[in-house]
N, C-alpha and C positions, 0 to 999 in steps of 0.2 A: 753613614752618619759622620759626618762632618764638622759641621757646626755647635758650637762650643755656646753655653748658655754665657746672655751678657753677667759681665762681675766676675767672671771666674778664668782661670788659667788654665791651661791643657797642659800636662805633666808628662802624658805618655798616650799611645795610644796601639793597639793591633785588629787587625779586623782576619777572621777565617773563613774559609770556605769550605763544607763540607760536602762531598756527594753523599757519604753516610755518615750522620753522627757516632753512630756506634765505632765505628773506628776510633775515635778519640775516646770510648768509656772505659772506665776502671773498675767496672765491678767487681765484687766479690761473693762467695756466698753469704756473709755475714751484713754484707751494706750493700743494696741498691737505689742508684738515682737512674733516672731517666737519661738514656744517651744524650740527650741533646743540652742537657745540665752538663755535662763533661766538657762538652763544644765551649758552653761558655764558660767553663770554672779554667780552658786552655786559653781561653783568646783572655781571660782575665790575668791571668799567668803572663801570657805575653806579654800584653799592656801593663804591667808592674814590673816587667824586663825593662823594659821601652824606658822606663824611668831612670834610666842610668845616671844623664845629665843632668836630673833634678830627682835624687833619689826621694824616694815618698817614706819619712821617717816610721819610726816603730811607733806608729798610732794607732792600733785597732782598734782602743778603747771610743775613737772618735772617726774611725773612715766608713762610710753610711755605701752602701750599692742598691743601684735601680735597674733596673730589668725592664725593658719593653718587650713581649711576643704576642705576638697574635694567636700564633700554633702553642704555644707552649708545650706542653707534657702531651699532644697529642697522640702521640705513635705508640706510646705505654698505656694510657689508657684506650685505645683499640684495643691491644693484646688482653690487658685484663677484660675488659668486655667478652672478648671471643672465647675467652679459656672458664669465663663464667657456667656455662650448661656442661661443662665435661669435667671439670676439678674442682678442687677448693683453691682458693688465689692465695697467697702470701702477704701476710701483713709486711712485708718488706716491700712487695711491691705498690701499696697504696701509700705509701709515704712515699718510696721514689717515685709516683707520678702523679703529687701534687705537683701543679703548675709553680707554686711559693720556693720548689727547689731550686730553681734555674736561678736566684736571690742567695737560695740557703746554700747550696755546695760550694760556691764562692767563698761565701762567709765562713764557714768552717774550716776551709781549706788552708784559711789566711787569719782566723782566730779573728775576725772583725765585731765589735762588737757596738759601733755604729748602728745608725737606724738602715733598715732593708727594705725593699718596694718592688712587686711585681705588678708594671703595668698592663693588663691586659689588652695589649691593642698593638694595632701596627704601627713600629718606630715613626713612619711618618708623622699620622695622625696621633701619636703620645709626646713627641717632642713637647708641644708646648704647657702642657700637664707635667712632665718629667721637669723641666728647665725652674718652673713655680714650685715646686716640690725642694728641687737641690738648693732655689736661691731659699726658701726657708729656711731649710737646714744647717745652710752657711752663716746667714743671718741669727738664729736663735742660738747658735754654739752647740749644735747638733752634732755637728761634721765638721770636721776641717777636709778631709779628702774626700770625694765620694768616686766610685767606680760607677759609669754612669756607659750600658749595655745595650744595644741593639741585635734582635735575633729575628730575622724574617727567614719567608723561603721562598724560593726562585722558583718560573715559569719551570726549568729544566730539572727541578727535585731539588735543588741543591740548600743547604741552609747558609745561611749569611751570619756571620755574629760579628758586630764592631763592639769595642769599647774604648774609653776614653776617662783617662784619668783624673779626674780634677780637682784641685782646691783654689779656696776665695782670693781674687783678684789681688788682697792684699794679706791676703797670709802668707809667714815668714817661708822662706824657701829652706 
């Protein structure tokens, strides 16, 4: 994921590679997300590193994140599926494997209080629905920043996550 929506600026940017997301989660027993929400709450991390030479001000009241996966939360909800006939599941785990986390743990983790969007599809085919979405955003005074996510997965297991930082073409730096 590359390509930057027209009107807007690239601020930062990190992209990961995971062979297992779980490596990157932080669970706890008190809070569980879905590994692959980790993936991306690091590679968003990253990508707000990345912003060194255009630091991204203390806006959370106004930086919006979108999420494109096609897989989403699926590896958590297996697990709950299969542990269904033998236990009872944890209400901890049906909240960490809504799909709406791989959006929300970002947001939490960064106090954003911006608008949030989990597109369900593959980054390919959601670009141009995500790109209509952030130029909204920018335009209605929604967002000045938005973290703007891509999460596929690879022929080889692996999961992909890019993101890319952006605010409007002519907002102050």
């Amino acid at each position: 994921m590359t390509r930057v929506p027209p009107g807007t600026r690239l601020l930062g940017s990190a992209t990961l590679v995971a062979d297992d997301p779980a490596d990157h989660a932080r669970n706890k027993p008190s809070f569980y997300a879905d590994p692959v929400a980790w993936l991306v709450a690091e590679t968003v991390d990253r990508a707000l590193a990345d912003c060194a030479a255009a630091p991204v001000p203390d806006a959370a009241e106004d930086t919006g994140i979108l999420v494109m996966s096609a897989t989403g939360t699926r590896r958590t909800m297996r697990r709950i599926a299969g542990s269904v006939p033998r236990s009872r599941v944890s209400p901890l785990r049906f909240a960490g494997a809504n799909p709406g986390v791989l959006a929300g743990l970002p947001a939490l983790r960064h106090g954003l209080r911006g608008p949030s969007l989990l597109l369900a599809a593959h980054p390919d085919d959601a670009t141009p629905a995500a790109f209509t979405v952030i130029g909204g955003w920018f335009a209605d005074g929604h967002a000045r920043h938005v973290f703007l996510v891509g999460l596929c997965g690879s022929a080889a297991g692996r999961e992909l996550c890019s993101c890319l930082v952006l605010t409007a073409a002519g907002a102050d730096r």
